[in-house]
C-alpha positions in Angstrom: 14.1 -9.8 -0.6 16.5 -8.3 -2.9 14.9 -6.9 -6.4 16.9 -5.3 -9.0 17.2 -1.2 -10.0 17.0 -0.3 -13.7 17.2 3.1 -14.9 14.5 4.7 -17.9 16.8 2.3 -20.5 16.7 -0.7 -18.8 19.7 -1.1 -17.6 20.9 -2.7 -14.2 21.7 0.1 -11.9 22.0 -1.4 -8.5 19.8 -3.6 -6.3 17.3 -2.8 -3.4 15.7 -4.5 -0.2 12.0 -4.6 -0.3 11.2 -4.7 3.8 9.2 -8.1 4.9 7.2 -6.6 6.7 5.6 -5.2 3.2 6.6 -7.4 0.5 7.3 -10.7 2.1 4.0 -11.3 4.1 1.5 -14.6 3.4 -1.3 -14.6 0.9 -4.2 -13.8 3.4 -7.0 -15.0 0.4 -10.2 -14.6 2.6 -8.6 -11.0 4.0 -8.4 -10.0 0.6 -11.5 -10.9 -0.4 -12.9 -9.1 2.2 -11.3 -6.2 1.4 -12.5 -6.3 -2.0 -15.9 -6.7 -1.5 -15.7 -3.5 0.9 -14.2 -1.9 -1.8 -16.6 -2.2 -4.2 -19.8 -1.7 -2.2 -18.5 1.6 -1.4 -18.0 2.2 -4.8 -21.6 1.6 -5.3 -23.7 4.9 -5.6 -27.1 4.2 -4.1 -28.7 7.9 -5.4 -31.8 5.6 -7.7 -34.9 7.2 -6.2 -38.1 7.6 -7.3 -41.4 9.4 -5.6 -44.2 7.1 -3.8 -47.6 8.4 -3.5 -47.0 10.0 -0.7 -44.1 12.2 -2.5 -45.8 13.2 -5.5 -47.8 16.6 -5.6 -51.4 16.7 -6.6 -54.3 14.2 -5.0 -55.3 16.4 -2.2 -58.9 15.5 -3.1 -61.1 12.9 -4.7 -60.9 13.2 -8.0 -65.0 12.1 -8.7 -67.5 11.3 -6.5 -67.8 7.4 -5.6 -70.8 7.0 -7.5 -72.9 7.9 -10.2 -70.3 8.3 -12.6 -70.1 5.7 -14.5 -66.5 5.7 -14.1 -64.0 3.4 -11.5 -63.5 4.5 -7.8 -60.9 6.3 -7.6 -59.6 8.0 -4.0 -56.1 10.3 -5.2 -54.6 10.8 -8.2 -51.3 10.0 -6.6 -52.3 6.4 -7.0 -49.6 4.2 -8.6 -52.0 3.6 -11.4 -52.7 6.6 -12.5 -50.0 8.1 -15.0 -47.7 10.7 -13.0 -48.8 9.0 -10.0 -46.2 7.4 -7.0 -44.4 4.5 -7.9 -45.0 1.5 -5.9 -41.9 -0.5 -4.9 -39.5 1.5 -6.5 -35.9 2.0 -5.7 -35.1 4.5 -2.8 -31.6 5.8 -1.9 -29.8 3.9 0.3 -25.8 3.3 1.4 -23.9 0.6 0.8 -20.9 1.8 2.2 -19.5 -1.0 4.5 -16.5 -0.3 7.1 -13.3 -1.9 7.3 -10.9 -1.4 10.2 -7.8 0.7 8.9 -5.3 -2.3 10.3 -7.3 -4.9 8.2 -6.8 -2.5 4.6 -3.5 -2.1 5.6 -2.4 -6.1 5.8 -5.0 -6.3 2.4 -2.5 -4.3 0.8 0.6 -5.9 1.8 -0.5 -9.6 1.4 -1.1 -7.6 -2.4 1.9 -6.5 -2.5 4.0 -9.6 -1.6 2.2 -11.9 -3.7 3.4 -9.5 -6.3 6.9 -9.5 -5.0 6.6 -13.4 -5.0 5.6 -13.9 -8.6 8.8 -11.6 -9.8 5.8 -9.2 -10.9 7.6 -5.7 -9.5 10.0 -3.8 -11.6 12.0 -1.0 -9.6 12.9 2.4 -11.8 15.5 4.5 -10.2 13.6 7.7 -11.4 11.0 9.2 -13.5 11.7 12.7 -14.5 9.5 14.4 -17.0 9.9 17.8 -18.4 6.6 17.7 -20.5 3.6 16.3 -21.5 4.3 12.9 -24.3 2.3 10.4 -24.3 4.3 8.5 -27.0 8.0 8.8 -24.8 6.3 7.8 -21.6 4.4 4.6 -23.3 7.9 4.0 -25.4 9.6 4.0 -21.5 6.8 1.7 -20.3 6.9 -0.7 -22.9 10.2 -0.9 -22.0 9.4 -2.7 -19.2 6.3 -4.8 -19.9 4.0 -5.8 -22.6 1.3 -6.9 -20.2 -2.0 -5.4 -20.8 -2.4 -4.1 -17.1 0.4 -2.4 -15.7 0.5 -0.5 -12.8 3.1 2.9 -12.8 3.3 4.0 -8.8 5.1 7.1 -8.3 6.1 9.1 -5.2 3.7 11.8 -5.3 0.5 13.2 -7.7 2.9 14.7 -10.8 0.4 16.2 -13.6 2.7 15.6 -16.5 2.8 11.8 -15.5 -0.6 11.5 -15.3 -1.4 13.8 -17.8 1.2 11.4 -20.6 -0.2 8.5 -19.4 -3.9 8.3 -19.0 -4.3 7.6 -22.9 -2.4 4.5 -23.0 -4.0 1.4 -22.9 -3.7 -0.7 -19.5 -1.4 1.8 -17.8 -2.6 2.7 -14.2 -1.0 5.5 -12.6 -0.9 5.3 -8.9 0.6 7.9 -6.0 2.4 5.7 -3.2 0.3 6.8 -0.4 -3.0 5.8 -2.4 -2.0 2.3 -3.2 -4.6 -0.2 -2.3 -5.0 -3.8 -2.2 -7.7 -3.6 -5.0 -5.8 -1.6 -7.4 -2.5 -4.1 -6.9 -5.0 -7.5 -7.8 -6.1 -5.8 -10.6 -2.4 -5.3 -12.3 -0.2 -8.4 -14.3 3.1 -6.1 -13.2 3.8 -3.0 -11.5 6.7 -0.8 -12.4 7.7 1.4 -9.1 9.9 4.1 -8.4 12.1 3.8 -6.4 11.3 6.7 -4.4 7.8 5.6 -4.2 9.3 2.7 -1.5 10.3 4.8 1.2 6.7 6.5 0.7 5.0 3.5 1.0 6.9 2.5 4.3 6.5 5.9 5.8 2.3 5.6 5.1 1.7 2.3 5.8 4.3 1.0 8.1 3.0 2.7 11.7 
């Protein structure tokens, strides 16, 4: 599959080949799917905890004799009805991390990636140079591009005047090659790539 090269003022610079085994692979939906849903439960933080009886301090003796009082039994303070007391079937910690075999993310992302190729939704940029911090140049030189609300900017490498110029636009996602992910890609309308950031993709993900 041959995609067109434009250079930071849209003009047609050359052409490329986006390797098959990347960009031209089926649409694996239920793959996917399951990649996403490993995704997100190991987004998930399960740190919500609270103390049962057991865990709270205090109660090491009867708090009133059983009778004679006048008052209810009671056998702890750390009951769950007394104030301060445990908390009965509260949240503990827990993980909901789930595991994914590394061959299964891997064809996630490339089923991601060629239904983007399909649909005409990948732009290539022959280079992205920046020599200082603007967010207003580099949203003028994505605009250029695309006027989707989600758009994904994939570079070679981490570059902190990139990131730094573009994490105050709007929809603009800035991605390093090697930490692309299926999830990231299905959450884009276009994706404008460097070309550099191809050969870094093949040399991560292509073993």
């Amino acid at each position: 599959m041959k995609v067109d090269i434009y250079n930071a003022k849209k003009e047609k610079v050359g052409e490329v080949s986006l390797k098959k085994e990347v960009f031209g692979c089926d649409f694996n939906a239920p793959l996917v799917s399951q990649y996403v849903r490993v995704y997100m439960a190991n987004q998930r933080r399960g740190t919500a905890d609270v103390k049962t009886r057991a865990e709270v301090s205090g109660g090491g003796i009867k708090p009133w004799k059983q009778k004679g009082t006048g008052r209810a039994r009671h056998g702890s303070i750390r009951s769950p009805i007394w104030v301060h007391g445990g908390i009965a079937h509260g949240p503990k910690s827990k993980d909901w991390s789930l595991k994914m075999p590394q061959k299964m993310r891997i064809a996630a992302l490339f089923s991601a990636l060629s239904e983007k190729a399909k649909n005409k939704k990948i732009i290539i940029l022959d280079d992205l140079k920046t020599t200082s911090y603007s967010t207003k140049k580099m949203n003028e030189l994505i605009k250029k591009f695309s006027d989707s609300t989600k758009i994904g900017l994939v570079i070679p490498k981490s570059d902190e005047k990139i990131m730094r110029s573009s994490r105050n636009i709007e929809g603009v996602y800035v991605k390093a090659a090697s930490d692309l992910n299926a999830f990231y890609i299905l959450g884009l309308e276009e994706m404008v790539v460097v070309k550099s950031s191809l050969d870094k993709i093949y040399e991560t993900f292509l073993k």
